[in-house]
C-alpha positions as CSV (number, residue, x, y, z in Angstrom):
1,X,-1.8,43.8,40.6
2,X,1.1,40.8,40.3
3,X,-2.2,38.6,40.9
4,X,-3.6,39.2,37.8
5,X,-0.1,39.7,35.8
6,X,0.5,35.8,36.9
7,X,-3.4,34.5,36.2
8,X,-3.1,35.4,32.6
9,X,-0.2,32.8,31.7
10,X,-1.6,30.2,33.8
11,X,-4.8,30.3,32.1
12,X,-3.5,30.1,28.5
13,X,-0.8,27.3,29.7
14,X,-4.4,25.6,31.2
15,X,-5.9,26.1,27.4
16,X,-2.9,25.0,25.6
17,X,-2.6,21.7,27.8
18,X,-6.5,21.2,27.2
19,X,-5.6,21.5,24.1
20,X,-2.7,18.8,23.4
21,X,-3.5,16.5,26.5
22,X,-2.7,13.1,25.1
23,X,-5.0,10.3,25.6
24,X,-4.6,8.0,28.4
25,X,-2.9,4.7,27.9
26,X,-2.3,2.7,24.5
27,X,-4.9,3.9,22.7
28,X,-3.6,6.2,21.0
29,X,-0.7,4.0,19.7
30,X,-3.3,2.1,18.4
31,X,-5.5,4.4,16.9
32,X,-2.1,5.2,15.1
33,X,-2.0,2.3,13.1
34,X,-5.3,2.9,11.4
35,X,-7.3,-0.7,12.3
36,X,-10.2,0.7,10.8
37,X,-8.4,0.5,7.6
38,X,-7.5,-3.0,7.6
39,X,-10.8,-3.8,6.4
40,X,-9.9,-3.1,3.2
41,X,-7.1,-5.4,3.1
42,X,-9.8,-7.9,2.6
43,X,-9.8,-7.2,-1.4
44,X,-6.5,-9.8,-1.0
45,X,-9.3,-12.5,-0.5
46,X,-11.4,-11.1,-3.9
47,X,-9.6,-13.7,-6.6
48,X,-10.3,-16.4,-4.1
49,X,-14.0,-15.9,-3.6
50,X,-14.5,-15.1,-7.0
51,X,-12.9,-17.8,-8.5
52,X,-14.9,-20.4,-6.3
53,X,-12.0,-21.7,-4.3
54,X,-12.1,-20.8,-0.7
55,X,-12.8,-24.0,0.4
56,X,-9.2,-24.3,0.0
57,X,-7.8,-24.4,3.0
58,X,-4.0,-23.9,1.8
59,X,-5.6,-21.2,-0.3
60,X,-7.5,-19.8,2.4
61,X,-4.0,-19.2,4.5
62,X,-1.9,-18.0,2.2
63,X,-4.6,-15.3,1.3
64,X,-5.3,-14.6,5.1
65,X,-1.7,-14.5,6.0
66,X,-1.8,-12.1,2.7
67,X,-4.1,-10.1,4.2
68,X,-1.8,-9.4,7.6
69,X,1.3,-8.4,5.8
70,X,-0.7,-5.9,4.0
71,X,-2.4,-4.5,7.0
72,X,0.7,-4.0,8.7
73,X,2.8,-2.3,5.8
74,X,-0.2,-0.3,5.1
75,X,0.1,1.3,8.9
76,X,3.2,1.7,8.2
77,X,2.2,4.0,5.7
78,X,-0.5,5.5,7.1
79,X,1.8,6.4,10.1
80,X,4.5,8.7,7.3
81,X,1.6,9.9,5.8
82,X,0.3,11.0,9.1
83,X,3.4,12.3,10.1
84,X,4.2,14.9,7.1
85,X,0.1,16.0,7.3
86,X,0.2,16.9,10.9
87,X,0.7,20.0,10.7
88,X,-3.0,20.5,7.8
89,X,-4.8,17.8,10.1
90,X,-4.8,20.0,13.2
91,X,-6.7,22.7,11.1
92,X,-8.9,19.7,9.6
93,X,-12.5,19.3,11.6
94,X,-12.2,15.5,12.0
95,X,-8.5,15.1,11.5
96,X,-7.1,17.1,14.3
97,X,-8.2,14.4,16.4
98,X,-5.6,11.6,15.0
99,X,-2.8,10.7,17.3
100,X,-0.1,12.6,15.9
101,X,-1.9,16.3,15.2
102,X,-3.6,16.2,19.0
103,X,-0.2,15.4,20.2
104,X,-1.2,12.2,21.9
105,X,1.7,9.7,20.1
106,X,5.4,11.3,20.2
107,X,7.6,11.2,16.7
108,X,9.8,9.0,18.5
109,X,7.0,6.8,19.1
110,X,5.5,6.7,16.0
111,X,8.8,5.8,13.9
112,X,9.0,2.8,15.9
113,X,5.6,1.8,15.7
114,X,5.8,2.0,12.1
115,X,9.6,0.5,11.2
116,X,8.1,-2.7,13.6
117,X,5.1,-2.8,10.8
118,X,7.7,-2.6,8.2
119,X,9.6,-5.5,9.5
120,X,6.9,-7.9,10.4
121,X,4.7,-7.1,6.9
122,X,8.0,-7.9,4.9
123,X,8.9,-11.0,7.1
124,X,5.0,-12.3,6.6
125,X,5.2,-11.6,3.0
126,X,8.1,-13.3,2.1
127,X,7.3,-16.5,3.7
128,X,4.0,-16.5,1.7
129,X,5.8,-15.8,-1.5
130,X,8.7,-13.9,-2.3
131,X,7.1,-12.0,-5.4
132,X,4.6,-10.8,-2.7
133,X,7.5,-9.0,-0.4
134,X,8.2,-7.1,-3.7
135,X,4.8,-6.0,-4.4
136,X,4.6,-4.8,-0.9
137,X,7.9,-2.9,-1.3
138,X,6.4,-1.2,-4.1
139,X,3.1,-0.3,-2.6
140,X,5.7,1.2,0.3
141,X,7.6,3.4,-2.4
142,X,4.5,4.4,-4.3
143,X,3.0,5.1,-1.0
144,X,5.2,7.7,0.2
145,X,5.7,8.9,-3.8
146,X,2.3,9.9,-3.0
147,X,2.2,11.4,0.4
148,X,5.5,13.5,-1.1
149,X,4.3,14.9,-3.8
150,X,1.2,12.8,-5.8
151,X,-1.2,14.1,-3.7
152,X,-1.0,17.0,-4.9
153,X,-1.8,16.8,-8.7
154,X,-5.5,16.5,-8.8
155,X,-7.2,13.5,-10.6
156,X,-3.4,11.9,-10.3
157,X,-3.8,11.4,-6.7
158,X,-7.1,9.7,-7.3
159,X,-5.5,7.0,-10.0
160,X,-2.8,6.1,-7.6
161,X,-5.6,5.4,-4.5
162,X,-7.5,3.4,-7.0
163,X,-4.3,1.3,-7.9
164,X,-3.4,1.3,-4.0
165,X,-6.8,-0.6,-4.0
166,X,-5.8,-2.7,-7.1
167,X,-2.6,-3.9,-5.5
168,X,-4.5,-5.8,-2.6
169,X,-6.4,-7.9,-5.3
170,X,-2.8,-8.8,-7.1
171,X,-1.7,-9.6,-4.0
172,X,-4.7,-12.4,-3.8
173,X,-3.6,-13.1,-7.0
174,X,0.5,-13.8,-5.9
175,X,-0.7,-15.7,-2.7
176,X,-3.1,-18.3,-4.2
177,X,-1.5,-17.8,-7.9
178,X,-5.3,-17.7,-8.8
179,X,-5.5,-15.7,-12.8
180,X,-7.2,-12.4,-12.4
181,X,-10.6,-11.9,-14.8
182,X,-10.8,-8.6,-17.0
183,X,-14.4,-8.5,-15.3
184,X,-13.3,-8.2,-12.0
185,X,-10.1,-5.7,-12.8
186,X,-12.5,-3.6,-14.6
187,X,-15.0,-3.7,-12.0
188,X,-12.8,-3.3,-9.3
189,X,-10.8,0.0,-10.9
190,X,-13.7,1.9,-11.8
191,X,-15.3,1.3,-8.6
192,X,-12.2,2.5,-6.7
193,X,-12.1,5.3,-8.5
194,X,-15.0,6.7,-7.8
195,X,-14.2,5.7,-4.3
196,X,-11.2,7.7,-4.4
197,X,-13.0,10.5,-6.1
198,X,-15.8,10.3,-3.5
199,X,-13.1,10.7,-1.1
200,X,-11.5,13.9,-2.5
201,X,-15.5,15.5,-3.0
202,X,-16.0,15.0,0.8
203,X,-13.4,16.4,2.1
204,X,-14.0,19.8,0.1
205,X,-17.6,19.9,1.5
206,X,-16.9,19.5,5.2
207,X,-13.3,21.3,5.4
208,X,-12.8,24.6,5.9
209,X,-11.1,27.1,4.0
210,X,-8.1,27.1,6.2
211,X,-7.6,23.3,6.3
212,X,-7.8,23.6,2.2
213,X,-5.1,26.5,2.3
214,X,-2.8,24.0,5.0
215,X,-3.0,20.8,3.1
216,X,-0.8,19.8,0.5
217,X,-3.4,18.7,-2.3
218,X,-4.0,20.0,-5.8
219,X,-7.9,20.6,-4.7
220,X,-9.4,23.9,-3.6
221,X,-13.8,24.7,-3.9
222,X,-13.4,25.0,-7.4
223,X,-13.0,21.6,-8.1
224,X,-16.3,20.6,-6.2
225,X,-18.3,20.1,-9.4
226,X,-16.0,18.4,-11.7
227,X,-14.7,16.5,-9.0
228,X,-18.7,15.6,-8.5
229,X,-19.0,14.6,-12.0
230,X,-16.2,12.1,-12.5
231,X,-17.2,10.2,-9.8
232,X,-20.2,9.6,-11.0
233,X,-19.2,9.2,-14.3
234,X,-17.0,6.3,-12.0
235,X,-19.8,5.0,-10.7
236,X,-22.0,4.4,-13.4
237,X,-18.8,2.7,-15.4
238,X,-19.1,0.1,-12.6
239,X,-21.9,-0.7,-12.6
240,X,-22.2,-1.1,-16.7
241,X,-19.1,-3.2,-15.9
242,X,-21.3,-5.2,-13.8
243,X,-24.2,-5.4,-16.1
244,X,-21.9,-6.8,-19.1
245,X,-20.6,-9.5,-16.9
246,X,-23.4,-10.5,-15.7
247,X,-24.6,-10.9,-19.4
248,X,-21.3,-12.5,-20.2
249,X,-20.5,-16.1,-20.4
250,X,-18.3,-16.0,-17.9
251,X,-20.9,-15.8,-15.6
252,X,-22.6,-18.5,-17.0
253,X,-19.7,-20.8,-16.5
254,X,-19.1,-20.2,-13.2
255,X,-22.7,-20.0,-11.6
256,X,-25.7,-22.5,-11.6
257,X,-28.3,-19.1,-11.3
258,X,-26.4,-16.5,-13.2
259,X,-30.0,-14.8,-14.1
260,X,-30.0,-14.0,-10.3
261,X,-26.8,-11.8,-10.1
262,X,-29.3,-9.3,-12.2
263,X,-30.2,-8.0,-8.4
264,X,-26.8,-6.8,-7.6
265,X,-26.8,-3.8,-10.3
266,X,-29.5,-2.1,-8.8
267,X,-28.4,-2.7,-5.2
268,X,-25.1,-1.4,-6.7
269,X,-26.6,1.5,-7.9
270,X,-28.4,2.6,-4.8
271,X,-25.2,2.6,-2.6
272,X,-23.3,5.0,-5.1
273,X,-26.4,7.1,-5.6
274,X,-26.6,7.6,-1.6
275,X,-23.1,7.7,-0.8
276,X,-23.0,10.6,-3.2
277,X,-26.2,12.1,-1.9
278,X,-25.1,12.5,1.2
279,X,-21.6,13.5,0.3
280,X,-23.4,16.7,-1.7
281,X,-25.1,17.2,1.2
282,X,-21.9,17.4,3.6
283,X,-22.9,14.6,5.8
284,X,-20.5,12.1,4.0
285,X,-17.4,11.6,6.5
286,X,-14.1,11.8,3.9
287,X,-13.2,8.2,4.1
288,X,-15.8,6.1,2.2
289,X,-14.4,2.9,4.1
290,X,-15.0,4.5,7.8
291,X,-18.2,5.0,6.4
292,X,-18.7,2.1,5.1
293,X,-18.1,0.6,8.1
294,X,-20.4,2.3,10.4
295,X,-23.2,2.7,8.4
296,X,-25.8,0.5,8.9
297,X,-27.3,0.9,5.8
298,X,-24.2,-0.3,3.7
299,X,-24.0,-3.7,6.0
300,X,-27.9,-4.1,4.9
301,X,-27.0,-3.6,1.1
302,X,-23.8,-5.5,1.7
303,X,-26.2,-8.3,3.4
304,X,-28.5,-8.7,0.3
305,X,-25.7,-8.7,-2.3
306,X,-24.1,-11.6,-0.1
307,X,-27.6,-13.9,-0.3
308,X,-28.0,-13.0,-4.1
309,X,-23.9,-14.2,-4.6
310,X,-25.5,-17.4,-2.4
311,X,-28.8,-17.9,-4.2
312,X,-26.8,-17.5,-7.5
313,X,-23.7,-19.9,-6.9
């Protein structure tokens, strides 16, 4: 009958609107920008804690204005990357849900939303310093290197998110002109190595194989061990790191209590050997920060490093 000849459209028009029904309001523009992420845009404050001096309060500007131009070029990023991985994050089973694969934020939309970041990061940066506006500007072309065509050589792509994270320390360091310490550069690489690595591991344990097939990485199943052992191998570098500067005299000079900083290795150790427990066990979401964020058990470790630093100083 014409009845049914005419239900059977309607219904999958129903499903496919179901399907891409954008989210009410701003929200989604928004969500686009990544917020989530800004948190680690903080590293940009690292040389000033470290180095004792954030009771500086022209210090403490320039690094927290630091901080905003780097959030915003970073969306900025995040949107293009976004963009050219729509298509794989659809098929992804936590991915599909970002603005741009559901549907919710238009291309049109989007570009704007991300050329305004571009402006307003490289207008902040310059006033701050001018050598800061050029780091940005290469963190932009690196950035996009990478979502073209780093991404997809395995291990390579994990060096480049490590020095993504290394770029927000130097630009503490072009802000506040404080020197960097070996220590802390050491530290900070091998630890966002891993990071990056732990990254990578996740997402082969909780995607399936057709969002492996879709994306545009180097990794496929196979990797799951190796990829399993570096990071660790990461891992335990920084925290050795760790250990040898708190043996150091460095240390020495710069605390009252530098016996004290002993309790961070082991607290340092417990949050890699969990976040990689859990990640073998597939309940590790793929962004270490997200879950850093939300996991109440990081704040706690977090926490107690924090009163050591305190005790210690």
């Amino acid at each position: 009958m014409s009845l049914d000849a005419s239900a059977t459209p309607m219904v999958t028009v129903m499903e496919e609107q179901k399907w891409v029904e954008p989210a009410a309001g701003w929200r989604p523009a928004i969500r686009l920008l990544r917020p989530e992420q800004w948190v680690k845009n903080l590293l940009v404050l690292l040389p000033l804690l470290m180095s004792h001096r954030f009771l500086e309060t022209a210090l403490l500007w320039r690094s927290l204005a630091a901080v905003i131009a780097f959030s915003l070029v970073a969306s900025a990023g995040y949107i293009w990357n976004d963009w050219l991985d729509r298509h794989a994050d659809a098929l992804h089973v936590r991915k599909r849900k970002r603005p741009l694969a559901s549907g919710a934020v238009s291309g049109r939309l989007a570009l704007a939303e991300a050329l305004g970041c571009l402006l307003a990061g490289f207008a902040t940066g310059w006033v701050v310093e001018p050598h800061l506006a050029g780091l940005l500007l290469g963190y932009l072309g690196v950035s996009l290197l990478y979502s073209f065509a780093l991404k997809r050589v395995a291990l390579l792509d994990a060096v480049v998110l490590a020095l993504f994270y290394g770029a927000r320390i130097y630009a503490g360091h072009l802000a506040t002109g404080i020197v960097l310490s070996p220590w802390l550069i050491g530290f900070c690489l091998a630890t966002f190595f891993s990071l990056a690595m732990l990254k990578r591991y996740s997402e082969l344990v909780v995607s399936g194989q057709a969002a492996l097939e879709g994306n545009r990485r180097a990794y496929r199943r196979q990797h799951r061990d190796g990829t399993f052992a570096v990071g660790i191998f990461s891992a335990v570098v920084s925290v050795a790191v760790m250990i040898l500067y708190v043996d150091g005299e460095t240390a020495k000079e710069l605390y009252r209590r530098p016996h004290v900083l002993w309790l961070i290795c082991p607290i340092l150790a417990v949050w890699f050997s969990r976040a990689w427990m859990l990640a073998k066990k597939g309940l590790f979401v793929d962004d270490p920060l997200a879950f850093a964020a939300a996991d109440r058990t990081t704040w706690g470790l977090v926490g107690a490093m924090a009163v050591v630093w305190l005790v210690a100083f």
